[in-house]
C-alpha atoms as one frame of an Amber mdcrd trajectory, in Angstrom:
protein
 -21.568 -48.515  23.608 -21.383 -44.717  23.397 -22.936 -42.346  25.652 -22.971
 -38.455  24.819 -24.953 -36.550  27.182 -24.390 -33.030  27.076 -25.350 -28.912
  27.338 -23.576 -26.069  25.543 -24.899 -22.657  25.435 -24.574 -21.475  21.904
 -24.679 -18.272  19.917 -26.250 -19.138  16.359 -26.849 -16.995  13.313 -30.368
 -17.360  14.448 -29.619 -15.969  17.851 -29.269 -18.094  21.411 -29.249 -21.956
  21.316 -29.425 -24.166  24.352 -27.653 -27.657  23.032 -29.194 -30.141  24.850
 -29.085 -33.737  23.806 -28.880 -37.174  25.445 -28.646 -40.391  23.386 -26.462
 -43.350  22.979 -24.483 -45.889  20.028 -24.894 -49.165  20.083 -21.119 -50.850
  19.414 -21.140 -51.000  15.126 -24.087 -48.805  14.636 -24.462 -45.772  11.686
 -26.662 -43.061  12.928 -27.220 -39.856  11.128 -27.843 -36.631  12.772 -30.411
 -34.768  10.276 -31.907 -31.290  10.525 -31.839 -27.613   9.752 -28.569 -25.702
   9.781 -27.712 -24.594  13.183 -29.636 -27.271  14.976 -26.243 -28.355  16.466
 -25.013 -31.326  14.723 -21.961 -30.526  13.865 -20.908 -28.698  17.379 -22.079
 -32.769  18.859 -19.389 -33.946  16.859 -16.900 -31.278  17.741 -17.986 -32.183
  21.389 -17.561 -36.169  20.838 -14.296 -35.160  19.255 -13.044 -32.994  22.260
 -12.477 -29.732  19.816 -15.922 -28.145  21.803 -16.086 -28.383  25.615 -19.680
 -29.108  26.985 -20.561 -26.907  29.619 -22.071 -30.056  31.484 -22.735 -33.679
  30.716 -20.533 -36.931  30.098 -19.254 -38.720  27.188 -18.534 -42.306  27.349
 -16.876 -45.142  25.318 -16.889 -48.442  26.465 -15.625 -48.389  29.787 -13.913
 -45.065  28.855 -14.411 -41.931  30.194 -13.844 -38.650  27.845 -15.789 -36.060
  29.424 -17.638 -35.523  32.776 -18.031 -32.756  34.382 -19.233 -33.842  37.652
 -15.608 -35.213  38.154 -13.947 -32.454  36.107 -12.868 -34.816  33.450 -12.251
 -34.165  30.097  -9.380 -36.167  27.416  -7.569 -34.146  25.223  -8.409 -34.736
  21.479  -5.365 -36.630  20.908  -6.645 -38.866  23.799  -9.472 -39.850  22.234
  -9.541 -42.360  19.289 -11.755 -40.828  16.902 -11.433 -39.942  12.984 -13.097
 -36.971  11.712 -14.223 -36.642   8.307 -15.198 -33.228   7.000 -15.991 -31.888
   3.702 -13.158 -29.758   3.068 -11.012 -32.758   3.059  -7.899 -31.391   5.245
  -5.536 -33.383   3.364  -1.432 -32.142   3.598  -0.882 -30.259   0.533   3.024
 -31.526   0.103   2.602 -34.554   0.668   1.198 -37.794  -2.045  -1.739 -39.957
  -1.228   0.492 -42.426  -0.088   2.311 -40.008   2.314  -0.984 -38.851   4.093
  -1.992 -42.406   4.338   1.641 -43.086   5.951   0.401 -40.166   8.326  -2.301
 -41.862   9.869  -0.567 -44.824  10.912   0.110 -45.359  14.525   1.963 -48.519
  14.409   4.812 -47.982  11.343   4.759 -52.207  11.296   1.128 -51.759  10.076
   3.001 -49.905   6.801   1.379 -52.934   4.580  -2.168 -51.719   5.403  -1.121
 -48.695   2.854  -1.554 -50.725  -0.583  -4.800 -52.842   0.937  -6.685 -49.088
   1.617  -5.415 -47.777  -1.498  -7.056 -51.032  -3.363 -10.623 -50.336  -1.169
 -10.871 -46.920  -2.080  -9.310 -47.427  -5.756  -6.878 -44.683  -5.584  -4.095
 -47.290  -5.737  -2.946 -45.400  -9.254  -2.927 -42.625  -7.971  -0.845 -42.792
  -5.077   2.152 -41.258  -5.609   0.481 -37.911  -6.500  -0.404 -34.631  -4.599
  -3.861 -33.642  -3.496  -3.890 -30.765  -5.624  -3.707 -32.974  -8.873  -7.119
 -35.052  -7.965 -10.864 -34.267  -7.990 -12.650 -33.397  -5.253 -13.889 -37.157
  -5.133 -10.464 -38.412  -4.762  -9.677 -36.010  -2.574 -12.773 -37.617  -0.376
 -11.349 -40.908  -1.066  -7.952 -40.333   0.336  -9.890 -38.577   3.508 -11.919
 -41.325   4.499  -8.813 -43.956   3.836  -6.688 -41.670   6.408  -9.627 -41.550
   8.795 -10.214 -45.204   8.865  -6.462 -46.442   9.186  -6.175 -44.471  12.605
  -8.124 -47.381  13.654 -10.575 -45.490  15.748 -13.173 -45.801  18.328 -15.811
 -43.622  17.014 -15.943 -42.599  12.886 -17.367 -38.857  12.574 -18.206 -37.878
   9.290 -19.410 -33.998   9.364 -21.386 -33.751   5.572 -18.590 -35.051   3.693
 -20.151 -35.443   0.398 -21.934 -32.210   0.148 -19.696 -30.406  -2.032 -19.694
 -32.925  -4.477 -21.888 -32.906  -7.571 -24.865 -36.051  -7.694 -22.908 -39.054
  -9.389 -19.762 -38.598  -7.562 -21.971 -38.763  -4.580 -23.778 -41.791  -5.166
 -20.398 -43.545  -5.951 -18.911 -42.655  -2.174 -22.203 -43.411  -1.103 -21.706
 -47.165  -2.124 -17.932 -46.905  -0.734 -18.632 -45.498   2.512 -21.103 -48.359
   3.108 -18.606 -50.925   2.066 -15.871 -49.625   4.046 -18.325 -49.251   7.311
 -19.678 -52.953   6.648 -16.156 -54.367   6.381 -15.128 -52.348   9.611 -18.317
 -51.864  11.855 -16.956 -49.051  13.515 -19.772 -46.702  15.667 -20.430 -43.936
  13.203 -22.234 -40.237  13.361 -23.172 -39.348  10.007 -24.143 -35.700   9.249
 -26.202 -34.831   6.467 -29.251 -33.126   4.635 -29.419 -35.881   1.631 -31.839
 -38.457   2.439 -30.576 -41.088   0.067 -27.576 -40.621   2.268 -29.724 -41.717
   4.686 -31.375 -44.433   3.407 -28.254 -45.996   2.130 -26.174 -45.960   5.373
 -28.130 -45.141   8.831 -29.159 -47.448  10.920 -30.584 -44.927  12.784 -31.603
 -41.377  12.481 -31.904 -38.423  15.070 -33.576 -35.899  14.166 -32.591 -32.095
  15.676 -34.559 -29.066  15.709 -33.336 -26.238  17.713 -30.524 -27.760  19.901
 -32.876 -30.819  21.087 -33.420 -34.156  19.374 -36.690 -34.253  18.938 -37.343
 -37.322  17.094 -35.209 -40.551  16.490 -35.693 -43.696  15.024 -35.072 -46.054
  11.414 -34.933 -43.879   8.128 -38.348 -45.824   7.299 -40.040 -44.926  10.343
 -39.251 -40.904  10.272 -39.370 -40.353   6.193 -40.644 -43.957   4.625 -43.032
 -46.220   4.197 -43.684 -46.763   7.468 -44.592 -42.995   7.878 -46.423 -42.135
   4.928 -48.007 -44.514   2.324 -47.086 -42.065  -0.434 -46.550 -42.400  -4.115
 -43.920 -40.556  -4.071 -41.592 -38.090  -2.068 -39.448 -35.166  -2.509 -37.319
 -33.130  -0.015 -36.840 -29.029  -1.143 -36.891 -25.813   0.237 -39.831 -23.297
   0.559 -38.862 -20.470  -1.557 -42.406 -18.349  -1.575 -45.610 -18.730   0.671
 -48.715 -16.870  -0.532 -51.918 -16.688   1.327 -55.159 -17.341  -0.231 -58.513
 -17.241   2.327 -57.705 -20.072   5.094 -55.235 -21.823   2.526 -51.460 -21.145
   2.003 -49.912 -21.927  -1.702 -46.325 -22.866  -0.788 -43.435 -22.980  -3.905
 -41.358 -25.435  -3.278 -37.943 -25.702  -4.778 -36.742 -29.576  -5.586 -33.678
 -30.089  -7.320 -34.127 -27.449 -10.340 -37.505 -27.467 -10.254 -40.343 -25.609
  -8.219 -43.639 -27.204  -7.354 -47.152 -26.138  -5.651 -48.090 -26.895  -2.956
 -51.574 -26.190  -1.134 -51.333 -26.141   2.651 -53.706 -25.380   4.922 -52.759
 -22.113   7.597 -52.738 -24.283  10.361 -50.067 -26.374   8.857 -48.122 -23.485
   7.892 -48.236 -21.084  10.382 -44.480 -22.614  11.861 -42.972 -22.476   8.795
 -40.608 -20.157   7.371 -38.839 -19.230   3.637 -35.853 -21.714   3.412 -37.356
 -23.938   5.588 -36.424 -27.705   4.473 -39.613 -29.978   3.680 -41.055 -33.219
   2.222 -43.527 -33.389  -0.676 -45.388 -36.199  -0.871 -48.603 -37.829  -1.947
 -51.157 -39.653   0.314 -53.768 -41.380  -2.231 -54.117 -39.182  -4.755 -53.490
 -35.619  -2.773 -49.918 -34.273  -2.336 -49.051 -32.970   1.077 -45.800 -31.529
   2.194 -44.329 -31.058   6.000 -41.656 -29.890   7.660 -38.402 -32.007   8.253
């Protein structure tokens, strides 16, 4: 079980933020962390990972303690068994794919793990090359094989596949949910894809503002079971025009822009840029903010 209970004062692009969240992992659970950008997701990871002090709170694992500021305690990162995954990769330039693997290991008698990870993440033909040689997929590949053979407690992927073009994302998809269901290690999974979602939470939180303000299965916040649509989208508002009591929002999905009719009570929160769902309920589309 992990606990993360925790306040940081933050300065944002979008001015002040008061980080304030409190929620806890069940042991070999995948929850994503989903919002707008600078909501605080990815300073809760820093925090979990001891790179961002909390200015109060406590962060638990098992019967470990990593942070608490009551008792003034807080691990140093290299105390703490996590792996962080980012999407810039942060692989060592000089050295092959088998070389930053050999990195990773703790345990040097554990050397025979190399070729098994290698096979799992199919990069075992590539191995004896240099991270500037491979594709930003391989690259990816190589990351999450590193992260996972430090054997940690807690698996913190921070958007790793958003820099990656549609198919190559779909393919880690299906790899990062085969390598979580052979390992069922406690995962935080940021992101702004929902098939992302879909495909690998257990669990979503969902963070506006600092706060979580709503949490529960992927179905629950963006399926079935909360809208009987025909269909849904998630884009960006690029234009709102009002018309009488009725705003026309454009909505930008993928390389396309839809209209959307929304009434000013439903729009009077939202902003241009803002991230939303389009969706139809019978045979009327509707759209709301995510």
């Amino acid at each position: 079980m992990i606990k993360v209970r925790a306040k940081k004062n933050l300065v944002t692009s979008h001015g002040p933020l008061c980080l304030e969240v409190d929620f806890e992992i069940p042991d070999k659970e995948l929850i994503t962390l989903f919002g707008p950008s600078g909501a605080g997701k990815t300073t809760i990871l820093r925090m979990i990972a001891g790179l961002t002090d909390p200015e109060e709170g406590l962060i638990q694992v098992d019967d470990e303690i990593w942070f608490d500021s009551a008792k003034g305690i807080n691990r140093p990162i290299q105390e703490r068994q996590i792996s962080f995954v980012f999407q810039d990769y942060n692989l060592f330039p000089n050295m092959t794919v088998r070389e930053n693997l050999e990195y990773a290991l703790k345990d040097k008698k554990d050397g025979g793990l190399i070729d098994e990870f290698l096979a799992m993440v199919h990069l075992t033909e590539l191995r004896n090359r240099k991270p500037g040689t491979l594709s930003g997929g391989e690259k990816q590949r190589v990351a999450l094989a590193r992260a996972l053979l430090r054997k940690p407690k807690i698996f913190l992927l921070d958007e790793p596949l958003s820099a990656l073009d549609l198919e190559l994302r779909l393919k880690l998809q299906d790899e990062i949910s085969a390598l979580y269901n052979r390992f069922k290690i406690p995962t935080i999974f940021v992101t702004h894809d929902l098939s992302e979602i879909f495909k690998l939470a257990h669990r979503i939180l969902i963070m506006d503002a600092g706060k979580i303000v709503r949490s529960g299965t992927p179905g629950a916040m963006f399926g079935e079971d909360a809208l009987s649509g025909k269909f849904k989208f998630v884009g960006n508002i690029l234009q709102m025009d009002k018309e009488d009591f009725l705003t026309i929002v454009t909505v930008q999905i993928g390389n396309n822009l839809t209209k959307v009719v929304a009434t000013e009570e439903e729009a009077q929160d939202w902003r241009i840029g803002d991230r939303v769902v389009v969706a139809a309920k019978a045979f009327n589309p509707i759209i709301f903010k995510i």
